[in-house]
C-alpha positions as CSV (number, residue, x, y, z in Angstrom):
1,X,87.8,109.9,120.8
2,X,91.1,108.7,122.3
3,X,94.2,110.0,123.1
4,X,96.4,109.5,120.6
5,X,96.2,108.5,116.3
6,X,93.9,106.2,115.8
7,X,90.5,105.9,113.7
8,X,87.8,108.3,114.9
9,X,84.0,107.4,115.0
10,X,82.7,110.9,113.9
11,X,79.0,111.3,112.7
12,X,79.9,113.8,109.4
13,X,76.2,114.8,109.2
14,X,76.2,116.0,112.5
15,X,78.7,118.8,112.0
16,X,77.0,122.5,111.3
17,X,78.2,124.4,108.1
18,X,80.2,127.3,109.0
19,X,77.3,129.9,109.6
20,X,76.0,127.2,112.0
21,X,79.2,126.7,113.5
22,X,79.9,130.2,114.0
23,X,77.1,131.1,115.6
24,X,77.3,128.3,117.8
25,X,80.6,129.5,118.8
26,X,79.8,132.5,119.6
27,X,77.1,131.8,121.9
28,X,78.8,129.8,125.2
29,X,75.4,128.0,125.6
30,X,75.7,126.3,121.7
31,X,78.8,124.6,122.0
32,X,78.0,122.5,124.7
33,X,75.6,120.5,121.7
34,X,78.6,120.8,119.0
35,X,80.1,117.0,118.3
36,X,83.3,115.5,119.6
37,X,85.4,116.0,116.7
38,X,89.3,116.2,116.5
39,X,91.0,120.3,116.1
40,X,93.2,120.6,113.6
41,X,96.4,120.5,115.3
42,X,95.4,116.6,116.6
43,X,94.5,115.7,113.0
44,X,98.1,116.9,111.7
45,X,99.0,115.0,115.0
46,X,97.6,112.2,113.8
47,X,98.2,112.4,110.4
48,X,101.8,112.7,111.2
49,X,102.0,109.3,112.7
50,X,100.2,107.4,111.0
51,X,101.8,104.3,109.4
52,X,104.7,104.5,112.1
53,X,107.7,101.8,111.4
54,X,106.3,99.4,113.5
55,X,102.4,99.2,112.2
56,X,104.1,98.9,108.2
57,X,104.4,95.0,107.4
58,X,107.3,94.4,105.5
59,X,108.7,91.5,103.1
60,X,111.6,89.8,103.7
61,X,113.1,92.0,101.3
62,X,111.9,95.4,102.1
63,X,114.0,97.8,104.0
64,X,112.5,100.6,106.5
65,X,114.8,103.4,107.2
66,X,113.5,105.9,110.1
67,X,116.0,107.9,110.9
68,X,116.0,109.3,114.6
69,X,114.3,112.8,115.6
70,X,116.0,114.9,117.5
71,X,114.2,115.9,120.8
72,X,115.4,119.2,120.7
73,X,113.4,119.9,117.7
74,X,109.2,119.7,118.2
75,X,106.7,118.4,115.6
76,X,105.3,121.8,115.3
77,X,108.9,123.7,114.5
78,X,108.7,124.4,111.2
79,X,111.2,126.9,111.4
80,X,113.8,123.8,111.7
81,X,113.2,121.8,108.9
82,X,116.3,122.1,107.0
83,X,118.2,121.1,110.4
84,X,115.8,118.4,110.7
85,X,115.8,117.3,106.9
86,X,119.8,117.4,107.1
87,X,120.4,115.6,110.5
88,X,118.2,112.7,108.6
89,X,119.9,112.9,105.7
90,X,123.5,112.4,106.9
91,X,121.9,109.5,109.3
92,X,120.3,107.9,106.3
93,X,123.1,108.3,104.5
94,X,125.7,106.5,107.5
95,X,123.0,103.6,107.9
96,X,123.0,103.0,104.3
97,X,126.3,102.9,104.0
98,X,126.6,100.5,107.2
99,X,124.0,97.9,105.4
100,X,126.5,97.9,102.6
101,X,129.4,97.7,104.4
102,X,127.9,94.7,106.2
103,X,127.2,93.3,103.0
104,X,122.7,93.4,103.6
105,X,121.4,91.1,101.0
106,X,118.6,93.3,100.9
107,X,120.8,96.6,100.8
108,X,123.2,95.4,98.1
109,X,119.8,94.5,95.8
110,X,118.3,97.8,96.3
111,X,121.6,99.4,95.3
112,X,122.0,97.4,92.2
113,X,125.3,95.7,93.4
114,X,125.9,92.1,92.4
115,X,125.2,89.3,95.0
116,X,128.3,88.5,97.7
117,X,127.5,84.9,98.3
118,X,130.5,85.4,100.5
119,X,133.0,86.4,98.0
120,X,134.6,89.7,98.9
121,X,135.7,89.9,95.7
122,X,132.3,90.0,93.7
123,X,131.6,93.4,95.5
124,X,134.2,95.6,94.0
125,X,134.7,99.3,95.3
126,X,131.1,99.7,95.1
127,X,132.0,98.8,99.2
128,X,133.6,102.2,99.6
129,X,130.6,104.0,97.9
130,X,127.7,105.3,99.5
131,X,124.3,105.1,98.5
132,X,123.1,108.3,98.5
């Protein structure tokens, strides 16, 4: 195993079934013969970053948006979602509305608005508009 996300070699058949496993556990001289497997916290761990932005290939006309995390908040602090889920939201919403602004080829085809082809005047007031 290593020591971060990443594909695990795990022999499945050499896992015990739960009676197995708990008696195992139970006596400090069985788990010494149990396999190397991930716990469950590094499999959400792992879960959790899998596919980060920089491992997803993208087109030349794809846009990733990944908003920042706040360090204040841990992976495991479920409690602060909704600060977490808002603070990403309102980012989202700023970028978005940047890449517009900037008139983003890729931005203005996602939102439906017509091509620029460097006429100001094509855009409209969809400029002022936000995305979201």
């Amino acid at each position: 195993m290593g020591g971060g996300p990443g594909k695990q070699h795990i022999d499945y058949d050499s896992i015990p079934g739960a009676s197995e496993l708990t008696v195992r556990l139970l006596n400090p001289f069985g788990r010494s013969g149990l396999p190397k497997i991930p716990n469950l916290i590094q499999v959400i761990a792992a879960s959790m970053l899998a596919h980060r932005p920089q491992e997803i290939a993208l087109g030349e006309k794809d846009i990733l948006i990944s908003p920042p995390v706040s360090a204040a908040i841990s992976f495991m602090d479920w409690s602060r979602h909704s600060e977490l889920f808002a603070e990403a939201y309102y980012w989202a919403k700023s970028w978005i509305d940047e890449r517009i602004g900037e008139n983003d080829p890729r931005m203005e085809a996602i939102c439906g608005l017509p091509a620029r082809y460097g006429s100001p005047e094509t855009h409209g007031s969809a400029q002022a508009h936000s995305a979201l």
